[in-house]
N, C-alpha and C positions, 0 to 999 in steps of 0.2 A: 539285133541291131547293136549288139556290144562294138564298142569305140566310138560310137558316132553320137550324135548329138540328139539331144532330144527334145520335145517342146517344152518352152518355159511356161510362165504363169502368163510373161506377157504377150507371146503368140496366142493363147487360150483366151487371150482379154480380146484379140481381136479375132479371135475365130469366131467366139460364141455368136458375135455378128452374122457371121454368115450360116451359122448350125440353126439361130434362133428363125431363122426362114421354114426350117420341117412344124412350125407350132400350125399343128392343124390337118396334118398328116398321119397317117395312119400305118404303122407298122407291122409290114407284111409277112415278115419271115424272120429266123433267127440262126444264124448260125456260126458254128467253130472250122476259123481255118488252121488253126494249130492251137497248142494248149494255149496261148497266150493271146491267140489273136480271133476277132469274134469280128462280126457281120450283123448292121440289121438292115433288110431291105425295107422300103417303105412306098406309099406311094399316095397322091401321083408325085411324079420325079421333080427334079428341083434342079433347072439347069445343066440336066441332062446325066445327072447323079439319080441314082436308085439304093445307093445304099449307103451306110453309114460304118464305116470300118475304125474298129477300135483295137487298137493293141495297148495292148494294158502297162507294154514296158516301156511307153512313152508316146504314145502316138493317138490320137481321133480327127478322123477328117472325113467327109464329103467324098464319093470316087465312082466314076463313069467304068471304070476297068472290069472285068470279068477276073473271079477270082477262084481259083480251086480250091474247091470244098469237098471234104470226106463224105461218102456214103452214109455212112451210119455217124449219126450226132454222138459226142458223149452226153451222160447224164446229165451233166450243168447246162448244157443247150436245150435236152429234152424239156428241163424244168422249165428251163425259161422261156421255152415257145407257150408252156402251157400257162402261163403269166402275160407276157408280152404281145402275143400277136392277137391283131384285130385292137386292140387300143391306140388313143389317138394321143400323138405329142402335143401338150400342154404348153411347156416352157424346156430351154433349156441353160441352165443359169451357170457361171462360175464361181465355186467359192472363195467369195475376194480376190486374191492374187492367188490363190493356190493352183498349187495343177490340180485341182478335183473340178469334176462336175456333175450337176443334179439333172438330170432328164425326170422331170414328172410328166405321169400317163395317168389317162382317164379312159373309163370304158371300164363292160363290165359291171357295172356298178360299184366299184371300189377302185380307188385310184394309188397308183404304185410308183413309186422313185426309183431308178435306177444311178446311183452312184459308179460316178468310174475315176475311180483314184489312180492317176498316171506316174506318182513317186515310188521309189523303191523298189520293191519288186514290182509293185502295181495292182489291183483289186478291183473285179467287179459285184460291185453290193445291190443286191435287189429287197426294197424294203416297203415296208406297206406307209401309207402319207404321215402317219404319225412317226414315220422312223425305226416303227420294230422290225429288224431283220428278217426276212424269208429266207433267203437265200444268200451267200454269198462266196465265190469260185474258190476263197482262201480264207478257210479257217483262220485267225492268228490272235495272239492277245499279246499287247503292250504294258509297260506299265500305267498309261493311263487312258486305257482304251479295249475294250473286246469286241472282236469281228468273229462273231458267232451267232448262228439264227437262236432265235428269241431276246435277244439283246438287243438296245437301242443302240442304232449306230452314233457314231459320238465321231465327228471329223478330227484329224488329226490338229493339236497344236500347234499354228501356227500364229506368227506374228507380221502379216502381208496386212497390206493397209487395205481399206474396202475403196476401187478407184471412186465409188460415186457419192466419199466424203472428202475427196482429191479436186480442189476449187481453181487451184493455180500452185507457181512453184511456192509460195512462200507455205503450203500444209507438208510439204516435202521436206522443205527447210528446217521448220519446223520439229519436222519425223527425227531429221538428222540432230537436230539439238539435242533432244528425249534421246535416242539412243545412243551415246558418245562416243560412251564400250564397247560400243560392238567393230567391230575389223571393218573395213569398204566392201569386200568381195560379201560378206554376211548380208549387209542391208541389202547392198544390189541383189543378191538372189534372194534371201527370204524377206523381206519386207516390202520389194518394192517386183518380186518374180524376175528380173530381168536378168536369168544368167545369160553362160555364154550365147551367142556370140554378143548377145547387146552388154552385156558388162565388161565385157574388151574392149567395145568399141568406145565406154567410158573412161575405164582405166589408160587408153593410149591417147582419147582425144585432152587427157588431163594431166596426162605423166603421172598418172596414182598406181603405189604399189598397192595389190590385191590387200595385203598384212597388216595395212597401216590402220589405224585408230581414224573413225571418223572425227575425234576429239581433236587431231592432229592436222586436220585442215581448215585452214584461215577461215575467218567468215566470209570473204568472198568468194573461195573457192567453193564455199557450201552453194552460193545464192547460184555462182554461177552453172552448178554441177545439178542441182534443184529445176532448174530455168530445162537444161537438156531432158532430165528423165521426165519433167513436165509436158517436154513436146514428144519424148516416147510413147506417153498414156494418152495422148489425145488428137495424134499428127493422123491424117486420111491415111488409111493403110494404102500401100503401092507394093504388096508380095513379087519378089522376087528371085531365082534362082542362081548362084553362082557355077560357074566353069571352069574347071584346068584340063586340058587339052580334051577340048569338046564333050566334057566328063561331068555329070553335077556332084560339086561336091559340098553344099550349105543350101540352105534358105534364109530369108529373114522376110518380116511381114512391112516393111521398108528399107530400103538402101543403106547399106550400111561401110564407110568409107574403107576402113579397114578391115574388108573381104577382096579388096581390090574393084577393078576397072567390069572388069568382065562377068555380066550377067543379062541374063533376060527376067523381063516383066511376066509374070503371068496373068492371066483373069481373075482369079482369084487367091485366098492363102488356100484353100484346100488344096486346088492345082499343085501350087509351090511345095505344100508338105507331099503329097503324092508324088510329084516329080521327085523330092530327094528319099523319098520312102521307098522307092522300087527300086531307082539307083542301087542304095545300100545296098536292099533285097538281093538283089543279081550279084552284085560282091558277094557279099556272103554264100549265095549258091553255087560260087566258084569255088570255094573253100574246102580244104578238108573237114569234114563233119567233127572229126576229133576235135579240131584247132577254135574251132566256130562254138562248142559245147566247152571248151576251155576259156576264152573271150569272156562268153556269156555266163560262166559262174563267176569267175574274175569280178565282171561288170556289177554280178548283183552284190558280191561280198563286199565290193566297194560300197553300195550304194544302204544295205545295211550298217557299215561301217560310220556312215555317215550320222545315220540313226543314233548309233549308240553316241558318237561323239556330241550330237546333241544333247542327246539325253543326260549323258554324266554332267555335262556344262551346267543344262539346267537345276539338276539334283545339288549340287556345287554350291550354285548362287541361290535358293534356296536355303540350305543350310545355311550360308553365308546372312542373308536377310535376316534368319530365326535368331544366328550366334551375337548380330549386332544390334537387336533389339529383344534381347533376353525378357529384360525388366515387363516390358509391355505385352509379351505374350504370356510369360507366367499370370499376371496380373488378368488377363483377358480369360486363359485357361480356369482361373481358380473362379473364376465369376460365372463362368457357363459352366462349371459345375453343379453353380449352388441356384443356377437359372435367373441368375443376375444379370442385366444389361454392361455393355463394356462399347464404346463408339466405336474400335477397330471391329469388333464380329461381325462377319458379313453372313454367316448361316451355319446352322447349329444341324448336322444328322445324328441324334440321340441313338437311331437302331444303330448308327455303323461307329459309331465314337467319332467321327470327324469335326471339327470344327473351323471356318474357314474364315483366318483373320486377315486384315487389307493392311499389308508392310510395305505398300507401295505398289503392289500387286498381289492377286488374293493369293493364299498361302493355306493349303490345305495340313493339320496338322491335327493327331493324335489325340483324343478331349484327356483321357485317362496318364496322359506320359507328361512328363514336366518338358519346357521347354528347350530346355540342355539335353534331355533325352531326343526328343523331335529333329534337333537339330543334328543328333549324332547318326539320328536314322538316314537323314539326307547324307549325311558325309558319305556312310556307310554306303549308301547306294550306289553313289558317285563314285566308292572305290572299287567294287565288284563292277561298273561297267569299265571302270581302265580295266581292270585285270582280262575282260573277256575282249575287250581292243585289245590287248597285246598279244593274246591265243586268235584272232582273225587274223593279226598282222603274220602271223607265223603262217597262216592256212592260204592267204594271199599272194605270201612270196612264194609259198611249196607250190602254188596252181601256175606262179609267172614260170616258174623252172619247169615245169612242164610242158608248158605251151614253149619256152624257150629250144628245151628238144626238141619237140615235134616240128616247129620250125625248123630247126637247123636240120632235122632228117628229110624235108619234105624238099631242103634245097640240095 
């Protein structure tokens, strides 16, 4: 699905609506229709769906379709038939705004989570209810996070607001005060999930550049920008599909002005995303395989890239917090050595040396290294993740030059 759109936090805010209908259902079968895209059937059917299709590179939805499936499962299917089928869906929740979501299952006598992380490359985690790992389709470890069976999964960091502490716009508003710093395009997608197309459709109905500092917008423009992504989180979903020349080429899980005139309603959002899921699909099987394997590394090194560029941001401001409250961490540090109370310490790990002080946000830091050391460790971080963004940005543009021929050769 490289180029095309993917679901945000807030299509998943209103899907789980119609996913949370399987709680009571029983999962029949499991399967891979490519590495990336899995299958669970279930039953009895749910409005005339029997399965539940997940692509991990951005996609879950509900689908009535018959879908080609390989003969022989790979291993990660095997396992997880022998975990999943014949247990009954419990709940299936979203966390916060994130694109993640928790499928817990009962049956068996023990009860299993399955995590399906739809950012980045994407991840499906199968874990036992307490959170320790069994299984999961991709190894991988972050700086502050490992996705490895016998590990507790640990959801990724995020800063998305939970909608059911979201009362009216003024908790939005609010949102917006608390985070100043942050650019418009940041809040809209990670705080509040709504990328594209609903943060377009904010950015034009506002005239807001993506760049700009939320600081930078008047106080009324906050109330009144607050007032809209308020009726985002809470308006009757109406899914619908857009068209250019008889062609779907969007969905949104309500009308959205600037997609244009021209679309139809569906019965559902599952529909809507199904409808633009096969679409693409058939594009892309037109495709030279070359071109479509070029796309789709592109897509993911973008979307890695993305990763890092958070990450250094955070290690940054971090550092930044520790450099501008030196005094008070030295001062915290030298006291939870000697097993002292100090009001910032929010929690002492003796076995690992960590110690985690509240600088406005908790701040995990080294017990044994002084605080000018701690803080040089985040710099330090922050500068090895620029350095490997600048060797991605080299590997990104040598993948465009490639797809660049292969295009120009294919015409």
């Amino acid at each position: 699905m490289a180029g095309q759109r993917r679901l945000t936090g807030l299509d998943i805010h209103y899907l789980v609506r119609e996913l949370s209908e399987l709680s009571g259902r029983t999962i029949k079968k499991v399967y891979a229709i490519n590495e990336h895209t899995f299958s669970l059937t279930f039953y009895p059917e749910y409005m005339g769906a029997k399965e539940l299709l997940i692509d991990i590179e951005g996609f879950i939805f509900l689908t009535d379709l018959k879908w080609s499936k390989p003969l022989t499962p790979p291993t990660f299917v095997m396992a997880l038939r022998k975990h999943l089928e014949g247990r009954r869906i419990e709940t299936i929740q979203q966390l916060n705004l994130e694109r993640v979501l928790h499928i817990e299952l009962s049956g068996k006598g023990e009860n299993r989570r399955l995590v399906v992380e739809l950012f980045g490359g994407g991840n499906l985690i199968l874990a036992e209810d307490n959170g320790t790992i069994l299984l999961p389709l991709r190894g991988v470890e972050f700086r502050d996070r490992i996705i490895k069976r016998g590990e507790i999964y640990s959801p990724p960091k995020g800063n998305s607001l939970n909608p059911k502490e979201i009362h009216g716009p003024g908790d939005i508003e609010r949102a917006m005060k608390n985070m100043e710093h942050l650019p418009v395009w940041k809040f809209l997608m990670g705080v509040l999930g709504a990328g594209p197309p609903y943060s377009d459709e904010i950015l034009q109905r506002f005239s807001l550049d993506a760049r700009m500092q939320l600081s930078d917008l008047s106080g009324d423009l906050k109330e009144e920008v607050s007032r809209v992504l308020y009726e985002f989180l809470t308006s009757n979903p109406k899914p619908v599909v857009y068209l250019e020349d008889d062609k779907i080429v969007n969905f949104s899980v309500f009308p959205l002005s600037h997609l244009g005139e021209i679309w139809r309603e569906t019965k559902s959002i599952s529909e809507a995303i199904q409808s633009y899921y096969t679409s693409m699909e058939l594009k892309l099987d037109k495709m030279d395989p070359k071109v479509v394997s070029l796309m789709k590394e592109i897509e993911r090194q973008e979307l890695l890239k993305e990763e890092y560029v958070k990450s250094s941001e955070e290690m940054r401001e971090i550092g930044d917090l520790i450099y501008m409250n030196l005094s008070l961490v030295e001062e915290a540090l030298q006291r939870a050595r000697k097993g002292e109370h100090h009001p910032s310490i929010k929690k002492i790990d003796r076995a690992k040396g960590i110690v985690v002080i509240d600088l406005g946000k908790d701040v995990e830091v080294a017990l044994f290294e002084s605080a000018t050391e701690n803080a040089s460790r985040y710099y330090e971080k922050a500068k090895k993740l620029r350095e490997k963004l600048k060797k991605m940005d080299g590997a990104i543009a040598s993948l465009r030059e490639k797809l660049r021929k292969y295009q120009e050769e294919a015409e």
